[in-house]
N, C-alpha and C positions, 0 to 999 in steps of 0.2 A: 551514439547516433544523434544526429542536429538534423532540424530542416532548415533548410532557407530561411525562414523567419527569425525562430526561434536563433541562429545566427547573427542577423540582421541587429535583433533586437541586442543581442548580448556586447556587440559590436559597438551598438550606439552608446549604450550604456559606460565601456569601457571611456570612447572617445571622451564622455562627459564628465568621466573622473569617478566614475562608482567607485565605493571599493572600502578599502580600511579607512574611517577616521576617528577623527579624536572624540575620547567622551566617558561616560563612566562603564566601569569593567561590565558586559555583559554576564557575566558568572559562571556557570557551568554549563557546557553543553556535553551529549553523549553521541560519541564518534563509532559507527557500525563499519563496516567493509570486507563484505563477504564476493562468493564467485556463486555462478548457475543458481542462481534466484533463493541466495541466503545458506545453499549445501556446504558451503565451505568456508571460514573464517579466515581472514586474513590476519597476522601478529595478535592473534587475540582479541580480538575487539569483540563486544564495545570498548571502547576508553573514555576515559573522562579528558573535558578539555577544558583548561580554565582560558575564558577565552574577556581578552580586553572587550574596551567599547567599540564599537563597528566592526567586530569580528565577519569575517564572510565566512561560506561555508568554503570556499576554498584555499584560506588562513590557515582553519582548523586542520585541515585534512591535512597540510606542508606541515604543520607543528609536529605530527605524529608518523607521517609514511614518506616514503621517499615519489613524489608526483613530478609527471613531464607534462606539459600543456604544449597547446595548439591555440589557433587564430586570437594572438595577442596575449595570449596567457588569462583566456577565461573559459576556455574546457580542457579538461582533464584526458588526457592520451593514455597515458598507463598509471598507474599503482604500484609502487614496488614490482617492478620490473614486468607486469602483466598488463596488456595494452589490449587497445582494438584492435580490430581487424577482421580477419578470418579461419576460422577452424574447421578441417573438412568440411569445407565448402560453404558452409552456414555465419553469417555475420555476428559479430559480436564488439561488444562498446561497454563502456561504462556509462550508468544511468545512474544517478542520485535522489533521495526522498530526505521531503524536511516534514518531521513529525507524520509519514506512514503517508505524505501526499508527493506525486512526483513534481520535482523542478520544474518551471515553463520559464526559465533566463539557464543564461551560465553561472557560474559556481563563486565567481571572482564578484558578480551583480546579487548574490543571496545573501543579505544581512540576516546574521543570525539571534535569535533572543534567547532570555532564560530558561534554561530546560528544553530547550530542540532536543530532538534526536534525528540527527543527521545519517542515514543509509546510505554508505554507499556499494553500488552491483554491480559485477561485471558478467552478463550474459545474453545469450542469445538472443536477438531482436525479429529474425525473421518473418515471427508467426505473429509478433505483436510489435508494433515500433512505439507504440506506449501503453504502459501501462500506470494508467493515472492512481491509482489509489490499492494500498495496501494495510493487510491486516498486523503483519510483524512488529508493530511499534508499540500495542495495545498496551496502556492506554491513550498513547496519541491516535488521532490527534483531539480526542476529549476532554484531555488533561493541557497541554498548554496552547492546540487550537492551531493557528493559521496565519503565517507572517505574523507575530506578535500575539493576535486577539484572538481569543478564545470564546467559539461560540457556543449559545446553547446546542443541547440537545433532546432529539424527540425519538420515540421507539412510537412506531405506526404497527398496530397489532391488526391482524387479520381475524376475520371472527370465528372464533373457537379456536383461536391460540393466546386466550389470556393465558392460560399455566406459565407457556415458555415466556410471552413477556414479563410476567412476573421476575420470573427468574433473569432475563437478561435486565430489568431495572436494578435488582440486587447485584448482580454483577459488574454494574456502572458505579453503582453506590458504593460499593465494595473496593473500589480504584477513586474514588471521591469524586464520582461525576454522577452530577441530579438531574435525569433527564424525565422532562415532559412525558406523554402518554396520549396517544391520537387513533383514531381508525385510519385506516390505510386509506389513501388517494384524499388526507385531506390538505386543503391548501392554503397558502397564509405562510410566510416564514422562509423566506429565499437563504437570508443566514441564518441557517441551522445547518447542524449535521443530524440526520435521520439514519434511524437502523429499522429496517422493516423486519418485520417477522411475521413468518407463518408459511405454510406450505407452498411449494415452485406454481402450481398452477395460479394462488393468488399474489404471491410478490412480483411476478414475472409480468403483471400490468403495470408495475412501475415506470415511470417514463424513462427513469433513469436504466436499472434492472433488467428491462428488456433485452439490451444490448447482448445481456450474457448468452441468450440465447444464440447470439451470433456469432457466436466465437471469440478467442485472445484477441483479435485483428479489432474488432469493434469494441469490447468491452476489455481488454486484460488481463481476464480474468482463464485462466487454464482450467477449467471445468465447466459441462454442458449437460442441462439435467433434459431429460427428456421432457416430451411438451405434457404429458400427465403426470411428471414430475415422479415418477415410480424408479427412476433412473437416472444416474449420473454420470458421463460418461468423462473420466478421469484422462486429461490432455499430456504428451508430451511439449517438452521445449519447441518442438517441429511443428504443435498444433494438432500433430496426427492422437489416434483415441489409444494409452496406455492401456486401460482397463475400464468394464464398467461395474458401477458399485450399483448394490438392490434395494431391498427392505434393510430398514434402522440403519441408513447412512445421511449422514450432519454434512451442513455446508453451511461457511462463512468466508466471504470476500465482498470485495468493495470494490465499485466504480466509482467512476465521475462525467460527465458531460464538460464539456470545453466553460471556462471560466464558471464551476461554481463548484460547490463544495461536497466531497464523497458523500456516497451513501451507500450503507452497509448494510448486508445482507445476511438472516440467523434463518436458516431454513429446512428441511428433509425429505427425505423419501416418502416417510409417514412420519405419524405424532411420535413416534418412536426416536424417531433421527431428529428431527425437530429439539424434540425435548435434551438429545445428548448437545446439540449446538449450542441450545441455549445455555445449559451449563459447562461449554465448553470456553466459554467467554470469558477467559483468563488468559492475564500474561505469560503464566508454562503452558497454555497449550496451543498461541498463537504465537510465540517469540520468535524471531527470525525466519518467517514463513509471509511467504505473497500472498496464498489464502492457502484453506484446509479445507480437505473432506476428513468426514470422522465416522469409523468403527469402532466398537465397543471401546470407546472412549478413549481412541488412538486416533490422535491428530495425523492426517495423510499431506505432506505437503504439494501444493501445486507451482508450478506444474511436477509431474513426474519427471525427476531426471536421474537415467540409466537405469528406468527401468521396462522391458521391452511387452509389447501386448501379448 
C-alpha cells in the first residue's frame, strides 16, 4: 500500500537516479520475508546478503527471491509469486522495515548499511495502513540504529518500576546496547530511542504511547489495554478484539510519530506482567513478531491471526 506522497517522493527520487552505486562493499545485511505479520516465512529466511557498495533494499531482495515491481520499478508487487491486492475482501500489500522501523521511500530509494535487517511483510492493511515501528528485529534498531547512525538510548522508568527497569537495562546490555536512565515525561534528546516502562495507566501519558490507546489505525500497534490498564484487549488483523488477557499479562510494542524515532514500550496488567515483559526482552521471545502480549512467559504474537473471539 503507497500514498500519494510517499509515491511522489519515491518517483522523484528514481527520476534523480537513486539507486545502486559504486563504492566500497557494504557487507552483510539480513533479508526477513514473512506473510500475515511475521506467521509465515517465506524460502526460509532470514538469509544472509552480502551486499556491494550502494546496495538498496530492493537489490537485496532481487538477489535472493523472485520480485515483480510497479511504478518504474521502485515498489514491490509480489514476492515469489504472492502479490497485493485483495483477499476476501480485505486489502493486502507488501510493506517493508529496515532495522524494526517501517520505510517512508520505495525500496529501489533505501540505501542499505552494515548489519540492516531488512523485513519484508505481506498483510493485511485494512485496520492499520502503517505500521511505523516494530519489535521483531530486537536488537534493532539499538544495535545498528537508523539510516546508518545509531542512536543512543534511554529507558524512562515510572516510579515504582525501578525492579523492571533494572531488568530491561540488563537486557540491552546483554545485546551490547548502554542505555541512559530517566523518569518518564523527561525531556531533552529528540535523537534518542526511548523505552518507557512501567504500568499502562503511567506509560499511556506518553506523547507518543498514547496513540495506542487508539487503536492499529493511529498507533499500529494490535493491542488495547484498558484505561486502568487491568486489561488488554488482544486485536485481530480486522482490528476487531480476539480476546481479552487479565492479571500477570506482559506487553511490548512500539510506535512512532511521523518523522522521529520509535519508542518502545515494557509494560502490564500489574507488577506481575510488568515484571514477565521486562525479562521478556530477548531476541527468542520477540523474533519475528510485530509486538507480544505475554503469559506465563509465552510470547502472544500481535496481532492475532486465525484466531477467533
Amino acid at each position: 500500500m503507497m500514498t500519494r506522497a510517499l509515491l511522489a517522493a519515491a518517483l522523484a527520487a528514481l527520476v534523480a537516479g537513486c539507486g545502486v552505486g559504486a563504492g566500497d562493499s557494504v557487507g552483510g545485511v539480513s533479508l526477513v520475508v514473512t506473510r500475515d505479520f511475521g506467521g509465515t516465512d517465506l524460502k526460509g529466511s532470514p538469509v544472509d546478503v552480502a551486499a556491494p557498495g550502494g546496495e538498496t533494499a530492493m537489490r537485496a531482495l532481487q538477489r535472493r527471491f523472485g520480485v515483480k515491481t510497479r511504478y518504474g520499478g521502485g515498489f514491490v508487487q509480489s514476492i515469489d509469486g504472492v502479490a497485493g491486492g485483495r483477499r476476501g475482501g480485505r486489502p493486502f500489500d507488501w510493506f517493508y522495515y529496515v532495522n524494526g522501523v517501517e520505510a517512508d521511500r520505495g525500496a529501489a530509494s533505501t540505501k542499505l548499511h552494515r548489519g540492516d535487517v531488512v523485513w519484508w511483510d505481506h498483510h493485511d492493511w485494512g485496520a492499520a495502513n502503517r505500521i511505523p515501528a516494530i519489535v521483531g528485529a530486537f536488537p534493532e534498531p539499538f544495535d545498528h540504529g537508523i539510516d546508518g547512525e545509531r542512536l543512543p538510548a534511554r529507558i524512562e522508568c515510572a516510579e515504582g518500576a525501578e525492579e523492571a527497569c533494572g531488568v530491561v537495562q540488563d537486557k540491552l546490555a546483554d545485546a551490547g546496547v548502554i542505555a541512559g536512565e530517566a523518569a518518564l515525561a523527561t525531556r531533552g534528546g529528540e535523537a534518542l530511542l526511548r523505552v518507557v516502562v512501567g504500568p499502562w495507566p503511567e506509560v499511556r501519558t506518553d506523547f507518543t504511547l498514547r496513540l495506542i490507546a487508539k487503536g492499529p489505525g493511529a498507533s499500529g500497534v494490535y493491542a488495547v489495554p484498558s484505561e486502568d490498564g487491568r486489561t488488554i484487549d488482544v486485536l485481530d488483523p480486522s482490528g476487531n478484539v480476539a480476546r481479552t488477557l487479565g492479571p500477570g499479562t506482559g506487553l511490548i510494542a512500539a510506535s512512532a510519530t511521523e518523522n522521529a524515532p520509535p519508542v518502545w514500550m515494557v509494560t502490564g496488567t500489574d507488577e506481575a506482567g510488568l515484571a514477565m515483559a521486562a525479562r521478556s526482552l530477548t531476541t527468542d521471545a520477540l523474533r519475528g513478531k510485530f509486538a507480544v502480549a505475554l503469559q506465563d512467559d509465552r510470547p502472544i504474537p500481535l496481532p492475532q491471526v486465525g484466531l477467533a473471539p
